[in-house]
N, C-alpha and C positions, 0 to 999 in steps of 0.2 A: 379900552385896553389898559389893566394896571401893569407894568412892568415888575417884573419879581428877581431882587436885586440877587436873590438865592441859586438864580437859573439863568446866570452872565457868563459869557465867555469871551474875553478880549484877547488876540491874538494880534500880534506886533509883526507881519511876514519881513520887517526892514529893505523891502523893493521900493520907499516912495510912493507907496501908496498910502490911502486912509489905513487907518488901522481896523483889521477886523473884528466886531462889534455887535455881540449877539445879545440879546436878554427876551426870555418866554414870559409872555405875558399873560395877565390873567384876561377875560372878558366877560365885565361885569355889566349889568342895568345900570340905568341912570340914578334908582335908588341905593346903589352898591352892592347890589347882589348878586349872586354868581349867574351870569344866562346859563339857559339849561341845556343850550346846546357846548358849551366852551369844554374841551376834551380836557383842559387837568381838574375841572370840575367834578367833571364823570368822575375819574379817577381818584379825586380824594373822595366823593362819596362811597366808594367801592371799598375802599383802604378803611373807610371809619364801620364800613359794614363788617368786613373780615376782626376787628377789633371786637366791634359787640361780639363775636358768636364767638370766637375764641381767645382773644385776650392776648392775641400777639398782633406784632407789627411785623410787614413785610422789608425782606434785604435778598438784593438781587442785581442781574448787570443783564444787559443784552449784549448777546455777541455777533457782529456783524461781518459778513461774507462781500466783497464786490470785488468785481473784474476790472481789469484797465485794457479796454476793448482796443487801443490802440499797439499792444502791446507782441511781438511775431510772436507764434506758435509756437513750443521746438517741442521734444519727444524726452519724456523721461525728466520732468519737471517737478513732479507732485511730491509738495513736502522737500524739494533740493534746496539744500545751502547754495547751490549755484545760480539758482534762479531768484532765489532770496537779493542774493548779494547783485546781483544786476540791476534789480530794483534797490538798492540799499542807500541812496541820495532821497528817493520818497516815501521809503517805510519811515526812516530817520527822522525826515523832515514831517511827517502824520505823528509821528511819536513826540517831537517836539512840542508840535504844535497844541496837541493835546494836551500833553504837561501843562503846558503854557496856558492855557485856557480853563484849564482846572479840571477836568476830566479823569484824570489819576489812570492813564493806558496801562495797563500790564505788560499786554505784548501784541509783535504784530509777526504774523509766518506766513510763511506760502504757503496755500491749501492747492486740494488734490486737482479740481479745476485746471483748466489751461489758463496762463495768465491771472488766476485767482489766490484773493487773499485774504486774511480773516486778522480781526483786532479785537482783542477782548478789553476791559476797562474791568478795576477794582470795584467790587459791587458797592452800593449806594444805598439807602432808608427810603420808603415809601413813594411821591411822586418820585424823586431825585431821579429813581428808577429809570422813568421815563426821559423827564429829563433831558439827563447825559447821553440818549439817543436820541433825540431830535438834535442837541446841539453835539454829538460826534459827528454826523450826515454833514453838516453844515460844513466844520472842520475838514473834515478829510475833503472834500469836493475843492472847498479854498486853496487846500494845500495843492491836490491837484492842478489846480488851476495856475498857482504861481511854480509849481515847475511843468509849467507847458502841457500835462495829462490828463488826458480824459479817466474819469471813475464814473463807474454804475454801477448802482446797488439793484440793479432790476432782478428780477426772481430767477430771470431766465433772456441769457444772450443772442445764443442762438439756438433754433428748435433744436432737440435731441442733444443737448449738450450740459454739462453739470449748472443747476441751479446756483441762486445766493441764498441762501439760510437767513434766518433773525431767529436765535435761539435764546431764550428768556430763562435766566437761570437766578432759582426763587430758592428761598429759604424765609424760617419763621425766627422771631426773639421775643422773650415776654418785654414785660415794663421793665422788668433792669437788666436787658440787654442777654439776658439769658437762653442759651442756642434751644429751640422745640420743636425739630423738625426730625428730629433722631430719636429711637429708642430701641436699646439692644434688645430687649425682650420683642420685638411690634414684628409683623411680618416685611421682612428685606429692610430691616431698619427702619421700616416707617413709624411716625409715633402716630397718637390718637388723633393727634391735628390733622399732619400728613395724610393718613389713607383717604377720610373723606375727603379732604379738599381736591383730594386727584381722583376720586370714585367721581366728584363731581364734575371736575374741567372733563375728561371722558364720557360723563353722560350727556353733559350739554354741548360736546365739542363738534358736532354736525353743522348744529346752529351756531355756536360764535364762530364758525371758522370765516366767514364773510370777512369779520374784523380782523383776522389771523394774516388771510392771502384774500385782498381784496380783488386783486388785478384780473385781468382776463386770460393772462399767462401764466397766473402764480398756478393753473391744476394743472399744467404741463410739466411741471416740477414734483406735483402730488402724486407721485407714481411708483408703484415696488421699481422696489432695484434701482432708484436712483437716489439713496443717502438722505430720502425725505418720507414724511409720513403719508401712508394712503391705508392707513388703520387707525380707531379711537384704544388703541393699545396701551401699555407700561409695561415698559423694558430694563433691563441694567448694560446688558453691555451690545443691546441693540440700537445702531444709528441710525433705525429706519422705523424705532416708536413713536406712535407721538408724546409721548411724555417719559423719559430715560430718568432713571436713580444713579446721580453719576458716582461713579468709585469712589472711596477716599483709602487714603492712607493710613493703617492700624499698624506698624513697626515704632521702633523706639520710642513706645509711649506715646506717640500720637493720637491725642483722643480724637476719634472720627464727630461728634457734636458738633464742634465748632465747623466741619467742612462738609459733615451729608447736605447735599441740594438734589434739586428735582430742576428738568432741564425740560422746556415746554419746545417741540421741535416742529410743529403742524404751522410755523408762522416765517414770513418771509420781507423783505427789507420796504416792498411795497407799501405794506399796514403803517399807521400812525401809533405811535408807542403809545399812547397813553389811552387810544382808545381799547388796543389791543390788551393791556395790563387789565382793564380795566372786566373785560370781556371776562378773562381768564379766574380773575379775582372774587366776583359776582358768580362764577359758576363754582368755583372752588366755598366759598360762605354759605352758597344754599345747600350744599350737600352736610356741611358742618352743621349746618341749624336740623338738616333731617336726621344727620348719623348713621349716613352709610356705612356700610362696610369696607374697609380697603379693596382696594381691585386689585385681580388677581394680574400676575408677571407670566410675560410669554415669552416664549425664546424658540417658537418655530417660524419658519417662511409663512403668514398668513397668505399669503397671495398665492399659494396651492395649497390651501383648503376650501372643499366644499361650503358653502353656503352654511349648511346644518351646523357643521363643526364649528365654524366663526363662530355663529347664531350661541351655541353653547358655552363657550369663552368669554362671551357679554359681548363680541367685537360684531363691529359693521364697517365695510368699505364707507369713509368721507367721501363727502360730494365730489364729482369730477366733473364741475365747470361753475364757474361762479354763478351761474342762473341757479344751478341746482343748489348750492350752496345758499344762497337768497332767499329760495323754497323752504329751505330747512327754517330760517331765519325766519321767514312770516312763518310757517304753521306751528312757532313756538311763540305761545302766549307769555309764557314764563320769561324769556330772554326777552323779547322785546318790552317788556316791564321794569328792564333795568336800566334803559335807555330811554328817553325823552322823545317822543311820537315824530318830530320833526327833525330828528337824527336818522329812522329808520334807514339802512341802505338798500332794503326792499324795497322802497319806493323808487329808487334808480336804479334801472334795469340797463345795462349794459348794450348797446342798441347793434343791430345788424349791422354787415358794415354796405354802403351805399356802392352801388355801380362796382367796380373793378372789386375781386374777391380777396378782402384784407387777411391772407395767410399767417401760418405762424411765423414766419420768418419776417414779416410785413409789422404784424404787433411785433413783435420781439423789439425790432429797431424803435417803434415809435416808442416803448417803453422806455429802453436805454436811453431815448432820451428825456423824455420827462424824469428820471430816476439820475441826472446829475451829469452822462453822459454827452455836456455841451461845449460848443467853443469857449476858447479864452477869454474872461472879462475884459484882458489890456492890461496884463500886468508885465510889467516891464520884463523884455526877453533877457534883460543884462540883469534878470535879477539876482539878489546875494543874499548868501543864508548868516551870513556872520553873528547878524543879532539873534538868533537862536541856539538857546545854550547848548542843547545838546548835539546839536551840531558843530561845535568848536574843531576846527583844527582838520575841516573836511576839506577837498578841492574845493574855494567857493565859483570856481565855475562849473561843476561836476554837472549839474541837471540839465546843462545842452547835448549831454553825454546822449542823454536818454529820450531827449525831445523829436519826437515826430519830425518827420522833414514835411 
């Protein structure tokens, strides 16, 4: 493993403990080569692929959804500055820590969820992408941890209840940094890069969606009517496509270039960024080497259309269970060619569960906890936020405010 000085994040929580101390590493052979299994490998070959076929580089951010499951219930939450601000000692102190670590957060709100929250980060160049979501997960869970809170990024807390999102928002720039993912003449602003690269994440997105929502929970989430994709669609101002053109701003002169993106929604906190970039990336390059056509924008309820009429839209229901999703994944020769044979996730089939009948409510928990949802490392209860800048001038004992009894 080479450590890659460019993917560090040192975070000072000032409690007396070590300082926290992240850096992604590469994993190379003994002759210094990249193993063919290591994920930001995948991902810079993916990134040098989309360059040859069209001669841009990727910029983009993942935006992260998790719950703090420890957190009471109340009514009339979603999106409240009231609920914001009750949590406002750990948004601050996640925002902080971010900064501090080099992440560059934007912003952090209350989403529509119960107890849920979302943070976006300034977008990034190529791996960086990725990156900055492996070490945000890190971040935010730390932060958690040192004021007393559990966080989970699990797809889904409990059955029948609002998902966590991981929503990947892409844009293209040539070699001097010049915006190409816009053009006013193109259909919905797309330019020539754009339609096919999204004609293609859409054609192949049955099959990578494996890489998108690996979990056994994540197709509990993939369902109409619930704020997540369960169509290979493109939308603009629908938040249940799997790929949305998100709005930009055209008043006082703002030229929309520099802010059209394409916003990949079919993936959730579960997946590993850099396999999942990578998935996306490779489908979006082969459709550019073929030169598809742009795929056409929907804006009715798919999930009351007949069969026929999807079928004529180019759309089909995504898999709805990770087996089936799997399926898709092996009987596609093409995707599994863009990964390394001893990567395939087909070859690990998701197992029954043994004896006693492991329900959704059963996964739900075991997920929330492998997804960050754990006790305290041992960070000191009398801890102080003082060395944290942007915390200055807060209660520094505010976070027992808010800790679990």
């Amino acid at each position: 493993m080479i450590g890659d000085p460019a993917a560090r994040a040192r975070v000072d929580f000032g409690d007396g403990a070590p300082v926290e101390d992240v850096m992604l590493s590469d994993i190379v052979n003994l002759d210094g080569g990249p193993w063919e299994c290591c994920t930001r490998a995948i991902l810079r070959q993916a990134l040098d692929r989309l360059r040859q076929a069209a001669g841009v580089s990727l910029v983009g951010a993942f935006e992260h959804e998790f719950h703090l499951p420890d957190r009471p219930v109340a009514r009339g939450e979603a999106y409240a500055l009231a609920a914001f601000r009750s949590e406002r000692v750990l948004c601050e102190a996640v925002m902080a820590a971010l900064a501090a670590g080099g992440i560059q957060p934007e912003s952090v709100m209350k989403e529509f969820g119960p107890s849920q929250f979302e943070i976006t980060v300034k977008p990034a160049a190529g791996l960086a992408i990725a990156d900055r979501a492996a070490l945000l997960r890190e971040i935010v869970r730390a932060t958690g941890e040192c004021c007393g809170r559990r966080v989970s990024f699990a797809p889904l807390v409990v059955p029948g209840g609002i998902g966590n999102g991981l929503h990947i928002h892409l844009s293209f720039r040539d070699a001097d940094g010049r915006p190409k993912t816009y053009d006013a003449d193109g259909p919905h602003g797309m330019s020539r890069i754009t339609g096919p690269f999204l004609a293609g994440v859409l054609k192949y997105l049955p099959a990578i969606l494996s890489f998108l929502s690996p979990s056994v929970i994540s197709y509990q989430r993939l369902v109409p009517h619930r704020w997540s994709a369960a169509f290979n669609n493109l939308g603009t101002q629908d938040r249940e496509a799997a790929i949305r053109l998100c709005p930009v701003r055209q008043f006082a002169g703002d030229d929309p270039a520099p802010q059209f993106n394409f916003e990949i929604r079919a993936c959730d906190p579960s997946a590993g960024p850099h396999l999942a970039l990578a998935a996306v990336v490779h489908a979006g390059a082969a459709d550019i080497e073929e030169g598809l056509a742009p795929p056409p924008v929907t804006h009715e309820d798919l999930s009351l259309l007949p069969p026929a009429e999807l079928a004529a839209r180019g759309c089909i229901r995504l898999p709805q269970s990770l087996t089936a999703a799997l399926d898709e994944l092996d009987a596609s020769e093409t995707v599994r060619s863009w990964f390394p044979g001893a990567l395939h996730p087909g070859l690990h089939r998701p197992q029954p569960p043994r004896g006693r009948s492991a329900g959704r409510a059963r996964r739900c928990r075991a997920l929330r906890r492998l997804s960050g949802c754990l006790p305290s490392r041992g960070r000191s209860p009398a801890h102080r936020w003082a060395g944290m800048p942007a915390l200055d001038g807060l209660d520094a004992a505010a976070p027992s405010r808010h800790r679990p009894a």
